[in-house]
Residue, then its C-alpha position, 0 to 999 in steps of 0.5 A: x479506482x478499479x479502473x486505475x486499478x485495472x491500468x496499472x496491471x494493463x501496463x505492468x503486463x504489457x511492458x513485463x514489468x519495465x513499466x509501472x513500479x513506480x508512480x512518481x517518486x513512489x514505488x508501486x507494490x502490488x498488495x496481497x490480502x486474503x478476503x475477510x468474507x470469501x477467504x480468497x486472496x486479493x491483490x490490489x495495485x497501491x503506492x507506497x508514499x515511502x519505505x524503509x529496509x525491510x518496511x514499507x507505508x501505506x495509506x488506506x485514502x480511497x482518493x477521500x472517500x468516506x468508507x475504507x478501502x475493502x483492501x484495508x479491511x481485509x488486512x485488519x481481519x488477516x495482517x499476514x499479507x504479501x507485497x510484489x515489489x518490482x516482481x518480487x513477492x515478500x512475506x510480511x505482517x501488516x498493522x494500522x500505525x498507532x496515533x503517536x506512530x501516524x502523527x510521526x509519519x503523516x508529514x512525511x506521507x503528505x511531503x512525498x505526495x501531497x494529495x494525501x492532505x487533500x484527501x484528508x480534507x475531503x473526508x471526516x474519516x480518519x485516513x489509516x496509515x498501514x505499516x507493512x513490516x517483513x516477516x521474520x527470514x525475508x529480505x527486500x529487493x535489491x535497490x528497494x530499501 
């Protein structure tokens, strides 16, 4: 996962970002977390399955592994976070979609990239859905929502 991490940043950097925001039919956002122990800021490369105006979905699979992603746990401890999207930053609140909200969510998660249903199955972890929302005064790109 760091690796894939790693290229996509090679990509996005090489290509001054002409290349690399999206991956399929999904957006590429760039996550900005503050760690949970270090109190540093962390970013990770992820895919957004789809968003809306102003809100954006995430799903904390790590490819099906049994543990959750550190990323995901550093915005559980710290929810202010910040999304890059194509080269624009924006402020926003992050928060584990509720059960009612996942079950509403997860068939549109897995219609837009059906390996999230594989990755579900390769674990008894229940995958959390993240609902990234802006804070108050921030707009989405243009051509994002």
């Amino acid at each position: 996962m760091k690796t894939l991490n790693l290229l996509h940043r090679v990509v996005l950097g090489a290509t001054r970002g002409r290349l690399g925001w999206s991956v399929g039919s999904m957006p590429a956002v760039e996550l900005h977390t503050i760690g949970r122990t270090s109190g540093q800021r962390r970013s990770t490369m992820l895919t957004a399955p789809f968003h809306e105006a102003g809100r954006y979905v995430l799903v904390a699979s790590m490819g099906g592994d049994d543990r959750n992603p550190e990323w995901y746990l550093n915005l559980v401890a710290n929810p202010d976070i910040e999304l890059t999207v194509r080269g624009h930053t924006l402020a926003m609140r992050a928060r584990t979609a509720t059960p009612a909200e996942k079950a509403e969510l997860w068939p549109r998660i897995v219609a837009a990239a059906p390996t999230y249903a594989g990755y579900q199955q390769k674990t008894e972890r229940d995958i959390p859905v993240i609902i990234c929302e802006l804070r108050w005064g921030d707009e989405p790109p243009a051509g994002s929502g």
